[in-house]
C-alpha positions as CSV (number, residue, x, y, z in Angstrom):
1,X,-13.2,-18.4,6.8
2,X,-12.0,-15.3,8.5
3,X,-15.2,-13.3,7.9
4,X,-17.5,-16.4,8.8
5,X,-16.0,-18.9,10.6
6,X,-15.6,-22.5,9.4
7,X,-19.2,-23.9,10.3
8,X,-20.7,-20.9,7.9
9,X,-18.4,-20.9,5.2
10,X,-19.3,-25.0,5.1
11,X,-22.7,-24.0,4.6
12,X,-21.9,-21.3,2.1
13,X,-20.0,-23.9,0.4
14,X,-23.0,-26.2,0.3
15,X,-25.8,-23.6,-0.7
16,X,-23.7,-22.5,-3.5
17,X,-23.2,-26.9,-4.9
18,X,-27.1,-27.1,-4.3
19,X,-28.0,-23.7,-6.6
20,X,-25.5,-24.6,-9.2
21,X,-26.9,-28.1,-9.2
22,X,-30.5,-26.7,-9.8
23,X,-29.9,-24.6,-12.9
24,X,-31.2,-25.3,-15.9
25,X,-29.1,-25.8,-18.7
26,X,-30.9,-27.4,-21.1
27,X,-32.9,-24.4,-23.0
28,X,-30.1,-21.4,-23.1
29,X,-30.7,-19.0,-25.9
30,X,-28.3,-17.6,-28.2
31,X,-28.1,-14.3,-26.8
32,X,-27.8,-16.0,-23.1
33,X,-24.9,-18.1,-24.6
34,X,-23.0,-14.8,-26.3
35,X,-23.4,-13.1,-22.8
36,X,-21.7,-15.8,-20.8
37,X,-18.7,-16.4,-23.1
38,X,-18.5,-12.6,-23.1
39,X,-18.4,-12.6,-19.1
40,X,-16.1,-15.6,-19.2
41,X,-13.8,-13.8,-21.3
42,X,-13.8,-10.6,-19.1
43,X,-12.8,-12.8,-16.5
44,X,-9.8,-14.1,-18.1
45,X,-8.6,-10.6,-18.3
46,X,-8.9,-9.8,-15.0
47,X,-12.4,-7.9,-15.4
48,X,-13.8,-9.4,-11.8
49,X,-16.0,-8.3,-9.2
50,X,-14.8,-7.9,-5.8
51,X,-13.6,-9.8,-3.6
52,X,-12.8,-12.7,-6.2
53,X,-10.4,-11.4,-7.8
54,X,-8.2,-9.8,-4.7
55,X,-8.9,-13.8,-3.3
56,X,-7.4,-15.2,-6.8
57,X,-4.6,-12.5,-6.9
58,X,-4.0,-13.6,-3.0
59,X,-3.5,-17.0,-4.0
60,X,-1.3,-15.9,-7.1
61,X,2.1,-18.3,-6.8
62,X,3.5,-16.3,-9.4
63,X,3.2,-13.1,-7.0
64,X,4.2,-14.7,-3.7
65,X,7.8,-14.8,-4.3
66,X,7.8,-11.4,-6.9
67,X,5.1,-9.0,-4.9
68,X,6.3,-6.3,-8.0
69,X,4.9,-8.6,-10.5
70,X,1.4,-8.1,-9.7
71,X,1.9,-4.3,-10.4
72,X,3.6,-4.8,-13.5
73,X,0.8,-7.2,-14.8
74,X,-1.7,-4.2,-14.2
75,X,-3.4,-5.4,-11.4
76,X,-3.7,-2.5,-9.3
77,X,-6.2,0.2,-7.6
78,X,-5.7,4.4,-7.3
79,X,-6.8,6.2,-3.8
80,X,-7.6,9.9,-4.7
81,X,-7.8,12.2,-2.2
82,X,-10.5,15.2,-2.4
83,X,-8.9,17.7,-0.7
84,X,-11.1,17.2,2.3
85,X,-10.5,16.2,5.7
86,X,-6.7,14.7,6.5
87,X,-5.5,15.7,3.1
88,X,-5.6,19.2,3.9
89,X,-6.7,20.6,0.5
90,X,-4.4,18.7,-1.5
91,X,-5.3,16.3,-4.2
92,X,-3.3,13.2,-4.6
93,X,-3.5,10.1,-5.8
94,X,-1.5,6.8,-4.9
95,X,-1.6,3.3,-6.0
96,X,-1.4,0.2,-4.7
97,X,-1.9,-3.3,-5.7
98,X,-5.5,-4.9,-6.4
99,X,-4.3,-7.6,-3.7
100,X,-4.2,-5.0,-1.1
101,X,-6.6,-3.5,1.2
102,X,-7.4,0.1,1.4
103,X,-8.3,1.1,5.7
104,X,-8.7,4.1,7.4
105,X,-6.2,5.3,10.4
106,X,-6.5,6.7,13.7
107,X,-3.7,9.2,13.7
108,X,-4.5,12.4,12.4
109,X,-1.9,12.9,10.1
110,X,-2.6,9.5,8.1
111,X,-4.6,10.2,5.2
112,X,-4.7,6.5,4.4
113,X,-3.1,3.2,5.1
114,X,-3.1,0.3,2.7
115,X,-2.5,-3.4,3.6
116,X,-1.4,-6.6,2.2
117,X,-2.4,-9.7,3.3
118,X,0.4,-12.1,2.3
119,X,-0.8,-15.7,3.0
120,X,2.2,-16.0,5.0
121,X,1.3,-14.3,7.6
122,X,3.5,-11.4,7.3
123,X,2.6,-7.5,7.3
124,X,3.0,-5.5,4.6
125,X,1.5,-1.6,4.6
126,X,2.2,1.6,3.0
127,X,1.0,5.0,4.4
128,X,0.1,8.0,3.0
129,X,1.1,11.4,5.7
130,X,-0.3,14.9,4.9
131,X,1.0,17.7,7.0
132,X,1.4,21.2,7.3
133,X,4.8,22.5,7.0
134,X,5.7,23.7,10.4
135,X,6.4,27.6,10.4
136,X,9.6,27.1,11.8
137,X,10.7,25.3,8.8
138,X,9.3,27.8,6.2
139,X,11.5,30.0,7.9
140,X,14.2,27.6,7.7
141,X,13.6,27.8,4.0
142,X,14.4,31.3,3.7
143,X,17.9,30.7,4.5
144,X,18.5,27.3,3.3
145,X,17.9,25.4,0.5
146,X,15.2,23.1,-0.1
147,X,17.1,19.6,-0.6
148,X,19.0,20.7,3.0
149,X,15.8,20.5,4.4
150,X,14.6,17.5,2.6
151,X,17.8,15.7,4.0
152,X,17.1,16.7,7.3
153,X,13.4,14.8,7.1
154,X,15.6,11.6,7.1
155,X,18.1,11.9,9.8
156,X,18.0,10.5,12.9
157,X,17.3,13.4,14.9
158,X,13.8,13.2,13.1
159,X,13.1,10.1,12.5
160,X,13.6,9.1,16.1
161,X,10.6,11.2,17.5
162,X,8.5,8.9,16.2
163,X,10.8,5.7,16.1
164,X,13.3,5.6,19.1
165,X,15.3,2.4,17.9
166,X,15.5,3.5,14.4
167,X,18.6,2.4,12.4
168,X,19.1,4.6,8.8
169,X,20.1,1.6,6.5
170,X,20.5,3.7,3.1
171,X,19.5,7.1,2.2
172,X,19.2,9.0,-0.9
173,X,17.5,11.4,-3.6
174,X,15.1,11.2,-6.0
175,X,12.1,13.0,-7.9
176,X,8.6,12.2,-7.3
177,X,5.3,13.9,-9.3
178,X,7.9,15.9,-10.2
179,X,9.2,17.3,-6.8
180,X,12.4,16.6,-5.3
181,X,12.2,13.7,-2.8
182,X,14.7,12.4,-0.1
183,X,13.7,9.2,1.2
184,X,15.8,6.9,4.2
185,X,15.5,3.0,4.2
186,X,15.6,1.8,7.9
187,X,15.1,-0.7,10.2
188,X,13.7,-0.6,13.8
189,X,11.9,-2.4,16.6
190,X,8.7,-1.7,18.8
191,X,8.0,-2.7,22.1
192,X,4.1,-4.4,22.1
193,X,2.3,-6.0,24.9
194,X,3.4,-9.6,23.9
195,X,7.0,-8.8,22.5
196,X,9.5,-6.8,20.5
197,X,8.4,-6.4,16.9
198,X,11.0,-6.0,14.2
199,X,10.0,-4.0,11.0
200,X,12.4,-2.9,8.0
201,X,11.0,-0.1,5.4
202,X,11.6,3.2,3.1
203,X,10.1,5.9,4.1
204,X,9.7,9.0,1.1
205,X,9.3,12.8,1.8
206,X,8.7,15.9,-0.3
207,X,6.9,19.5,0.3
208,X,4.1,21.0,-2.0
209,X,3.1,23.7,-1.7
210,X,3.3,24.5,2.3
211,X,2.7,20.7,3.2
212,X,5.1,17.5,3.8
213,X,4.0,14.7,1.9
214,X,5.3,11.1,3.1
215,X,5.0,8.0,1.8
216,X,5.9,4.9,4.3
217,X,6.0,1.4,3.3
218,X,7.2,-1.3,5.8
219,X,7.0,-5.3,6.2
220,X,7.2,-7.1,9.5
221,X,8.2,-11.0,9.1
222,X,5.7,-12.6,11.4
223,X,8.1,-16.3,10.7
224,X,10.7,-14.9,12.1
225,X,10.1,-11.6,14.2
226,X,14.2,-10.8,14.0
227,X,15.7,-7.4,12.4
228,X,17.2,-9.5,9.8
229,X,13.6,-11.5,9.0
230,X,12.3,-8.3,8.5
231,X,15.3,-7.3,6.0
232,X,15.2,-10.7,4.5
233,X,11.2,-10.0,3.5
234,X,12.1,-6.0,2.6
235,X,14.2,-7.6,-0.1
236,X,11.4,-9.4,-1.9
237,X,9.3,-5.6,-1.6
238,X,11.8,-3.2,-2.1
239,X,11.3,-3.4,-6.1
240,X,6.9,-3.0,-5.0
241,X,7.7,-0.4,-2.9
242,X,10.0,2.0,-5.3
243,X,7.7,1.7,-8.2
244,X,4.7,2.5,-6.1
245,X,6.1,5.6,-4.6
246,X,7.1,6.5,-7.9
247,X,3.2,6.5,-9.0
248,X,2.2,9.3,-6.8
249,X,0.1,11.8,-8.6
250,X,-0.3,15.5,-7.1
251,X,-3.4,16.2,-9.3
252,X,-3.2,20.0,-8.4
253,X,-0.6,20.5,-10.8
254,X,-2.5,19.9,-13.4
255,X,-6.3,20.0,-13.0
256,X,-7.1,22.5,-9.7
């Protein structure tokens, strides 16, 4: 409907009756027969071509109010980077679910963005940053340690330069493709042309090899465009959003 309006997708709908209605069914070999069960069968696993099965995983029940579930039933895609362009040499790879939509971004320092497309309405995105460790910070390096440094990615010194009405919910510690992470769960709001937009998300930092890597994931409730609609919609993608971060792969360890 979105990609053809209502009037064409009636006439898709219609075209499609009229071709199934004109096949013939009535001589089908046996090797015909074998290869349709076989397809059939594929299908029941999940084996299916694109889009139908992102529109059947969309439509999901069972993933609407468990987003983590769809993950954890193997239905899910890997973005690799080359090493060309915004990824600055490195080689990563990040997953997402099948559901989602992989996009490229304007801003230079966005290798990626990835987007869900709840039928709610809502907006749910993840973002993968590459970026050169500013020299002032190597030097920083040299006289403190590297988790100082990682802790000072999510204070709010930093993390208001790009977000002025940033609020740090939680912050914390943890160990990503085998790198020591800090990450900072927050909350914030954006002025837009038509109103304030409320967003709640987790944000996930660590340094390779001269560059900052950062994962962001965030959810705006478009039902109810309040700071605590967005927290109430954060709870149901929290659990998505940890495992996800946690499947980052820095492929340079291991095959470049």
């Amino acid at each position: 409907m979105d990609e053809y309006g209502k009037g064409e997708w009636s006439k898709i709908k219609k075209d499609l009756n009229a071709q199934l209605n004109s096949v013939d069914v009535s001589n089908v070999s046996r090797q015909e027969a074998s290869a349709f069960i076989d397809t059939v069968n594929k299908r029941t696993k999940g084996d299916i071509q694109s889009p139908v099965l992102e529109t059947l995983l969309l439509f999901n029940p069972s993933y609407w109010y468990n987003p983590l579930q769809e993950v954890l039933d193997d239905f899910q895609k890997e973005f690799k980077t080359d090493g060309t362009g915004k990824s600055l040499g490195l080689h990563l790879g990040i997953v997402y679910p099948a559901s989602w939509e992989a996009k490229e971004a304007r801003a230079p320092h966005i290798v990626k963005k990835f987007v869900g497309k709840p039928l709610n309405g809502n907006i749910v995105q993840c973002m993968l940053f590459v970026n050169i460790l500013p020299a002032e910070l190597k030097d920083a390096l040299a006289l403190y340690d590297r988790d100082k440094l990682l802790e000072y990615f999510t204070t709010e010194e930093v993390l208001k330069e790009g977000m002025p009405n940033v609020k740090i919910l939680e912050t914390g510690t943890a160990t990503i493709a085998g790198e020591k992470t800090s990450w900072a769960k927050i909350s914030y709001s954006q002025g837009t042309t038509m109103s304030e937009l409320y967003a709640c998300g987790i944000i996930y930092n660590l340094m390779y090899k001269g560059h900052i890597i950062q994962i962001q994931y965030f959810v705006n409730n478009m039902e109810n465009n309040t700071g605590q609609g967005a927290k109430e919609v954060m709870e149901l993608y929290e659990p998505l959003f940890k495992l996800l971060a946690f499947k980052l792969y820095i492929y340079d360890k291991f095959q470049y």
